[in-house]
VEXMI-865637 format. One record per atom (N, C-alpha, C, O): residue number from 1; atom name; x negated, y, z negated. Coordinates in nm, 3 decimals, always signed. Layout:
   resi   name        c1        c2        c3
    NUM     CA         X         Y         Z
...
***
This chain:
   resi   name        c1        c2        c3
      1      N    -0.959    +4.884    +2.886
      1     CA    -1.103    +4.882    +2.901
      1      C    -1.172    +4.858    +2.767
      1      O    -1.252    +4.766    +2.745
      2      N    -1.132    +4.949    +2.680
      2     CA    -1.157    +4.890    +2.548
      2      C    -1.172    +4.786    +2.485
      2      O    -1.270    +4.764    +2.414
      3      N    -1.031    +4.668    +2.511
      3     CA    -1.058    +4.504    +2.484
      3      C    -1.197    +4.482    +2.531
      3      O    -1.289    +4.445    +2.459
      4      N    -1.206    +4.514    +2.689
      4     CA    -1.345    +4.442    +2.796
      4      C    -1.419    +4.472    +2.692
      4      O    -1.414    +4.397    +2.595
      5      N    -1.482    +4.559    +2.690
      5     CA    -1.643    +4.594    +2.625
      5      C    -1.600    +4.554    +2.478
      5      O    -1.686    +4.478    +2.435
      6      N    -1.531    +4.569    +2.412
      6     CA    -1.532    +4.492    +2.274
      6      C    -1.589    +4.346    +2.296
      6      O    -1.699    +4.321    +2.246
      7      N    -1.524    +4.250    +2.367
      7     CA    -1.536    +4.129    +2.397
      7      C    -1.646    +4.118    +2.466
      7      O    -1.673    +3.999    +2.484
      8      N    -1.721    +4.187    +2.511
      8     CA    -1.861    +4.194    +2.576
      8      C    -1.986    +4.189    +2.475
      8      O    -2.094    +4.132    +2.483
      9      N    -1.916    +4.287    +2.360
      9     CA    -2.048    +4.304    +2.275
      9      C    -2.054    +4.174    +2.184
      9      O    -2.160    +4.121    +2.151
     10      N    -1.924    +4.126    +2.146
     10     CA    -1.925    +4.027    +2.071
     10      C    -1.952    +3.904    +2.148
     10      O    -1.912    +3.801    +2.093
     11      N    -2.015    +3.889    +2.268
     11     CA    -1.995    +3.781    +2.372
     11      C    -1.877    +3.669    +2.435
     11      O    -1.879    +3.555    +2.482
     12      N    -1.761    +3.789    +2.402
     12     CA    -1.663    +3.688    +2.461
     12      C    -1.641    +3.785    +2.620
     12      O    -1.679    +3.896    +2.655
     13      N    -1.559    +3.674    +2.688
     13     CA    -1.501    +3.708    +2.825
     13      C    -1.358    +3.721    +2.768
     13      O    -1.314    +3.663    +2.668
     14      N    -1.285    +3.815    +2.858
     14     CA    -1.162    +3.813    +2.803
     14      C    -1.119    +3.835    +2.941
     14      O    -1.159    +3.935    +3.000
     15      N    -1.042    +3.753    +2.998
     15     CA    -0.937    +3.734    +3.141
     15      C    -0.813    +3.758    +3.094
     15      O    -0.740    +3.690    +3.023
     16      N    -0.798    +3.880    +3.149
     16     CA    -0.611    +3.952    +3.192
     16      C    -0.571    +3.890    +3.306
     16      O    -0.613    +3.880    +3.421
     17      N    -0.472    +3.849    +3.240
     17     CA    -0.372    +3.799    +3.370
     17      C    -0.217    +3.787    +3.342
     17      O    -0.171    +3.706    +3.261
     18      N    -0.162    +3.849    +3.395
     18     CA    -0.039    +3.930    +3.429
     18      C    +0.040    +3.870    +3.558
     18      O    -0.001    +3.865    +3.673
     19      N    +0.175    +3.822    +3.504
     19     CA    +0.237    +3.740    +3.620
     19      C    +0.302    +3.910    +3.703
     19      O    +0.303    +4.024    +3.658
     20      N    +0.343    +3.859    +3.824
     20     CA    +0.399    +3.928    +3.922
     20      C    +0.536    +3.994    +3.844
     20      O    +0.575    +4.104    +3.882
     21      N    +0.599    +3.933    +3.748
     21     CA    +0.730    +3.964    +3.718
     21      C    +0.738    +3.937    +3.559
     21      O    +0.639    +3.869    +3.533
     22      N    +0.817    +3.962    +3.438
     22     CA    +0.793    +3.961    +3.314
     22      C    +0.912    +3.857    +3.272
     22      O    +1.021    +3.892    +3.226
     23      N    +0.876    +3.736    +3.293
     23     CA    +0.959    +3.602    +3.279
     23      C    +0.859    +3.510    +3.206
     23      O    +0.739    +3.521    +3.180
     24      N    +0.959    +3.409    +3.181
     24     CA    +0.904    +3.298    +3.134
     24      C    +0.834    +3.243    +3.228
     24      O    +0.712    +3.237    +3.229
     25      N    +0.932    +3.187    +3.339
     25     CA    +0.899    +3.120    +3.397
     25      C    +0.772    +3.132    +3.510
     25      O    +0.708    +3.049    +3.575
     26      N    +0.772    +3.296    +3.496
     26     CA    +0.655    +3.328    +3.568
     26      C    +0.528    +3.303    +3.513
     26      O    +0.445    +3.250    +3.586
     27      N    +0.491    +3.341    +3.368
     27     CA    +0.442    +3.293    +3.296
     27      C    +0.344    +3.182    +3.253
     27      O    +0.224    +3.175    +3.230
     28      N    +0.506    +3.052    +3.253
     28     CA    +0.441    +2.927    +3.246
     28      C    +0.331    +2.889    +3.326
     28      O    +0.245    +2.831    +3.260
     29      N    +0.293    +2.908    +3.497
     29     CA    +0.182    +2.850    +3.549
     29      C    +0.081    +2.910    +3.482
     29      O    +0.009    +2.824    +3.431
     30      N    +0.040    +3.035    +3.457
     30     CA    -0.084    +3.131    +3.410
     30      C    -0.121    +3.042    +3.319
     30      O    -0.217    +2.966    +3.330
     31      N    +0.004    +3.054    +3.166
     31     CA    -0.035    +2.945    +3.054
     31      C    -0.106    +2.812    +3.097
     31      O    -0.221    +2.777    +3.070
     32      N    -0.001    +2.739    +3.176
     32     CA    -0.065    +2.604    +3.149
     32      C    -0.259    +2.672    +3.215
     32      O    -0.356    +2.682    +3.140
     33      N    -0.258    +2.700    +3.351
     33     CA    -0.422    +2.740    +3.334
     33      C    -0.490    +2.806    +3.232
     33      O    -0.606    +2.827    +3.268
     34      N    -0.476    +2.833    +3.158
     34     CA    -0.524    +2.919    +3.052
     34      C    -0.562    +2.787    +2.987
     34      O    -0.674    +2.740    +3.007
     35      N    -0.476    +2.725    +2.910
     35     CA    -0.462    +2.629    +2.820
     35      C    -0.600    +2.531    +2.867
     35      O    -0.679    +2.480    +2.787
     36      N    -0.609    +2.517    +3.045
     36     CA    -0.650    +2.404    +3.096
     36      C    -0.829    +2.454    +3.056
     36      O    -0.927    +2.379    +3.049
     37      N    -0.823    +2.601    +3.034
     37     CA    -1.000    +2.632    +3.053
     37      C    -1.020    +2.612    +2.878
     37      O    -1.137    +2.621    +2.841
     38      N    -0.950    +2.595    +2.802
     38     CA    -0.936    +2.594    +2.686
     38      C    -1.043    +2.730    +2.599
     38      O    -1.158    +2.731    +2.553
     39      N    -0.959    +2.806    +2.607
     39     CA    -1.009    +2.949    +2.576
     39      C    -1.051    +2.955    +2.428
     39      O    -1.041    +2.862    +2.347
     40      N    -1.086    +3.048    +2.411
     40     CA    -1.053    +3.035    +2.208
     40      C    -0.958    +3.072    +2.163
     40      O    -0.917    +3.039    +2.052
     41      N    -0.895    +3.158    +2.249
     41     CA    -0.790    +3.249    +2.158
     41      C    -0.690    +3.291    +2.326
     41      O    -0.726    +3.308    +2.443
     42      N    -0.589    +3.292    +2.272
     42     CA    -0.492    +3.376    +2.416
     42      C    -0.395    +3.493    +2.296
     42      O    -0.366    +3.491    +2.176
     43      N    -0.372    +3.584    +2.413
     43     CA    -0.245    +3.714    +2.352
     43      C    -0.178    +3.713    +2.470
     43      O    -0.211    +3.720    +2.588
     44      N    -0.038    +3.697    +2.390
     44     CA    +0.051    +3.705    +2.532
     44      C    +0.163    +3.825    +2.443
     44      O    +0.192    +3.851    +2.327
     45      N    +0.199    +3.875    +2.585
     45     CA    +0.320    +3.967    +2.543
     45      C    +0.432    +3.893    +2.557
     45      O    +0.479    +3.888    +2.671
     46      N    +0.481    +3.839    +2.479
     46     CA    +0.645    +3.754    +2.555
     46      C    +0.740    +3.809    +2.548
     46      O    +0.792    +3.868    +2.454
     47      N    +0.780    +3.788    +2.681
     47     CA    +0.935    +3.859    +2.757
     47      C    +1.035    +3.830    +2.701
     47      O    +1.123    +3.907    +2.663
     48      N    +1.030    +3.652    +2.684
     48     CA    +1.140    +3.582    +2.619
     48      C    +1.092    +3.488    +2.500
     48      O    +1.003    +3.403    +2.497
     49      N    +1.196    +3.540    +2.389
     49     CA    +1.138    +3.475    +2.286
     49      C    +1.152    +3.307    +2.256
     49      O    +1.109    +3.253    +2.154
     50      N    +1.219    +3.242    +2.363
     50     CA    +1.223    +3.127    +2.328
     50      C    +1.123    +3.069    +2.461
     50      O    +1.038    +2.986    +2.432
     51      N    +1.133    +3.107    +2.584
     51     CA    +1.102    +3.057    +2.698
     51      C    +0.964    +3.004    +2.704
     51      O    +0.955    +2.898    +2.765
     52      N    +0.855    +3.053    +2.655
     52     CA    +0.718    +3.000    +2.672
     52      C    +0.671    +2.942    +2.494
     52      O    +0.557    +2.961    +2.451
     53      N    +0.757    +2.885    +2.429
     53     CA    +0.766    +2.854    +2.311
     53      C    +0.681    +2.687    +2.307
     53      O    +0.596    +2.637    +2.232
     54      N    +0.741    +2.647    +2.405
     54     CA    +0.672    +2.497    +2.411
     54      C    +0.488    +2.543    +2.438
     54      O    +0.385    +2.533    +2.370
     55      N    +0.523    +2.595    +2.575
     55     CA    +0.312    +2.630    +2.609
     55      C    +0.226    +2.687    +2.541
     55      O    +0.103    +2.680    +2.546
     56      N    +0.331    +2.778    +2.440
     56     CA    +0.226    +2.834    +2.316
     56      C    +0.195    +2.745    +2.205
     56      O    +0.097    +2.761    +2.133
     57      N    +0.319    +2.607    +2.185
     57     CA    +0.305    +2.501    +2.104
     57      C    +0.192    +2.457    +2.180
     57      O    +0.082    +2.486    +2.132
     58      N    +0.191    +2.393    +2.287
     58     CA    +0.101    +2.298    +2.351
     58      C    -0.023    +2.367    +2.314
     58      O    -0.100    +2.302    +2.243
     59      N    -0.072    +2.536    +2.365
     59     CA    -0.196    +2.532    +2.356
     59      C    -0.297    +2.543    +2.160
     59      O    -0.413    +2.525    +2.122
     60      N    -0.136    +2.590    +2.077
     60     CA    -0.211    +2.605    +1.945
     60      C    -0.239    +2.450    +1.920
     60      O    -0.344    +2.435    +1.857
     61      N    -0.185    +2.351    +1.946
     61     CA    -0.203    +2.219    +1.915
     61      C    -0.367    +2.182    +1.979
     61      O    -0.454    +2.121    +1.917
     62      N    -0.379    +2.236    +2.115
     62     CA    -0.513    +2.191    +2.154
     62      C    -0.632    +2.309    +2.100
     62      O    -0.733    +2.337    +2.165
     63      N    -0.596    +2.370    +1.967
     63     CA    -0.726    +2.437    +1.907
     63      C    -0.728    +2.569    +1.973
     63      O    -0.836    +2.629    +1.973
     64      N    -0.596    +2.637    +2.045
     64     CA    -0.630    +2.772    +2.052
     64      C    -0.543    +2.864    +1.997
     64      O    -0.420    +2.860    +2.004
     65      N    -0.619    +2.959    +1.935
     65     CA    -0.524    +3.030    +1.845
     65      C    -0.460    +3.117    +1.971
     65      O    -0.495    +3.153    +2.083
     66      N    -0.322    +3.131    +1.863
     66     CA    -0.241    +3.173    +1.990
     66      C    -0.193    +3.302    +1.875
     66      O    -0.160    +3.292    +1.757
     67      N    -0.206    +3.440    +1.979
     67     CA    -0.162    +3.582    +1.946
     67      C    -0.033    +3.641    +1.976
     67      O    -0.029    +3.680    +2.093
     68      N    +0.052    +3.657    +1.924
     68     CA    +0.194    +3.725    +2.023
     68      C    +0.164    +3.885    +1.983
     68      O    +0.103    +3.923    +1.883
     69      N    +0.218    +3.963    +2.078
     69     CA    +0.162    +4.088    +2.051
     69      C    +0.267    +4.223    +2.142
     69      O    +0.268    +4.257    +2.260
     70      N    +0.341    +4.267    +2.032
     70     CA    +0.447    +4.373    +2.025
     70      C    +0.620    +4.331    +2.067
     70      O    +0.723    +4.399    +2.074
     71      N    +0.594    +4.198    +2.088
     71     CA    +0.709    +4.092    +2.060
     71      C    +0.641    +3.988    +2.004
     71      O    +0.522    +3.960    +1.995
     72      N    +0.766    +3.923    +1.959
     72     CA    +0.741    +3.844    +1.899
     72      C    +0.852    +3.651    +1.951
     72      O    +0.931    +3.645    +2.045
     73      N    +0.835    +3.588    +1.903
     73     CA    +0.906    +3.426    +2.018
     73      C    +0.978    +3.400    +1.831
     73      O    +0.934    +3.432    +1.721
     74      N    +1.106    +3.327    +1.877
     74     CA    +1.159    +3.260    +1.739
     74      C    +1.105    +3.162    +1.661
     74      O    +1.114    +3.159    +1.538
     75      N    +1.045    +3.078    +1.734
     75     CA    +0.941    +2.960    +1.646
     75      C    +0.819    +2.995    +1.635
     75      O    +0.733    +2.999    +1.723
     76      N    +0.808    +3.029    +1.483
     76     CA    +0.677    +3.086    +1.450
     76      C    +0.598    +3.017    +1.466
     76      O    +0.501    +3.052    +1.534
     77      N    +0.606    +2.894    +1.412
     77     CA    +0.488    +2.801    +1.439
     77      C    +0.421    +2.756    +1.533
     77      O    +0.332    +2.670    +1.537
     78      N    +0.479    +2.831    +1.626
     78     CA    +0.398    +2.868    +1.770
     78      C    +0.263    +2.901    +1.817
     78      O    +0.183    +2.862    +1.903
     79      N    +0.269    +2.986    +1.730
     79     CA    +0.171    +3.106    +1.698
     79      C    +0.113    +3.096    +1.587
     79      O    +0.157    +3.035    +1.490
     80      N    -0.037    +3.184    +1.596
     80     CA    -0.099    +3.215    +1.464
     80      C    -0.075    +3.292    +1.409
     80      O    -0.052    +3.301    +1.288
     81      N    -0.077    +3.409    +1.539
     81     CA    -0.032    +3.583    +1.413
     81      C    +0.078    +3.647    +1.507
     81      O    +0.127    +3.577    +1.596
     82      N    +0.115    +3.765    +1.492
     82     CA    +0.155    +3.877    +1.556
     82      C    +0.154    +3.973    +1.499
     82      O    +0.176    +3.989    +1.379
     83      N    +0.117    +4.081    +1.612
     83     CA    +0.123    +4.219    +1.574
     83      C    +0.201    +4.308    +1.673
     83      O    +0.205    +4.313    +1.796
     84      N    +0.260    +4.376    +1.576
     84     CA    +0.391    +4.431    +1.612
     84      C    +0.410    +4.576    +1.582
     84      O    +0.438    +4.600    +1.465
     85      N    +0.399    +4.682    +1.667
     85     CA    +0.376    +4.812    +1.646
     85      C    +0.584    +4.861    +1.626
     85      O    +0.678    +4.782    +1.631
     86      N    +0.589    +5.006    +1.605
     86     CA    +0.750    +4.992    +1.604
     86      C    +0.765    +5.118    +1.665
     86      O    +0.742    +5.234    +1.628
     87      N    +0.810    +5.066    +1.771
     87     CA    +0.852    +5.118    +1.964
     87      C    +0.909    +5.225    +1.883
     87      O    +0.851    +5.332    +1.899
     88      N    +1.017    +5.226    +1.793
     88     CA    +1.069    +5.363    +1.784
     88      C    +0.978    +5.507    +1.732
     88      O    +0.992    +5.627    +1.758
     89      N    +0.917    +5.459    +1.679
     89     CA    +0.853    +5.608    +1.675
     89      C    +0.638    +5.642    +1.751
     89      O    +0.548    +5.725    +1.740
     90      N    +0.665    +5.519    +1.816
     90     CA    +0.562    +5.558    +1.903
     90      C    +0.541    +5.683    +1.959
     90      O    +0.651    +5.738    +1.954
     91      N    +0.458    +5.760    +2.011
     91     CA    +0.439    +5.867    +2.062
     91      C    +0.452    +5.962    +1.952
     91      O    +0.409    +6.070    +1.992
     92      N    +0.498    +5.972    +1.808
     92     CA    +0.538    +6.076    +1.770
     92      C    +0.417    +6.150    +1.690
     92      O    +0.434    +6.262    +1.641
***
């Protein structure tokens, strides 16, 4: 809820969307629509670090910065940033 109203005050919309299952391939359709509304910015959590490597190429190429966030994909140049918290001592 937090993202929402952040992105509210600053006047952005921010659309969650979450495939049915935590795949690539599930993935890929959401991306390519995403890509197609040409957003400013996307954060994806990726499942697999190579699998959605091309659609995150495709959309940083068409001017959107692209976020990976608490994983991370092998071709950096994918992406703009990531942020990466460390699972092991979460909660403590």
């Amino acid at each position: 809820r937090g993202a929402l109203d952040a992105g509210k005050a600053l006047g952005y919309t921010i659309d969650v969307q979450i495939p049915a299952e935590f795949s690539a391939q599930a993935e890929q359709p959401i991306l390519s629509a995403v890509i197609a509304n040409k957003p400013k910015g996307i954060i994806v959590f990726p499942d697999d670090p190579v699998g959605i490597t091309a659609k995150l190429k495709e959309a940083k190429d068409a001017g959107i910065l692209v976020h990976t966030l608490s994983a991370d994909i092998e071709d950096k140049t994918a992406r703009s940033f990531n942020l990466h918290q460390d699972l092991g001592i979460g909660g403590e």
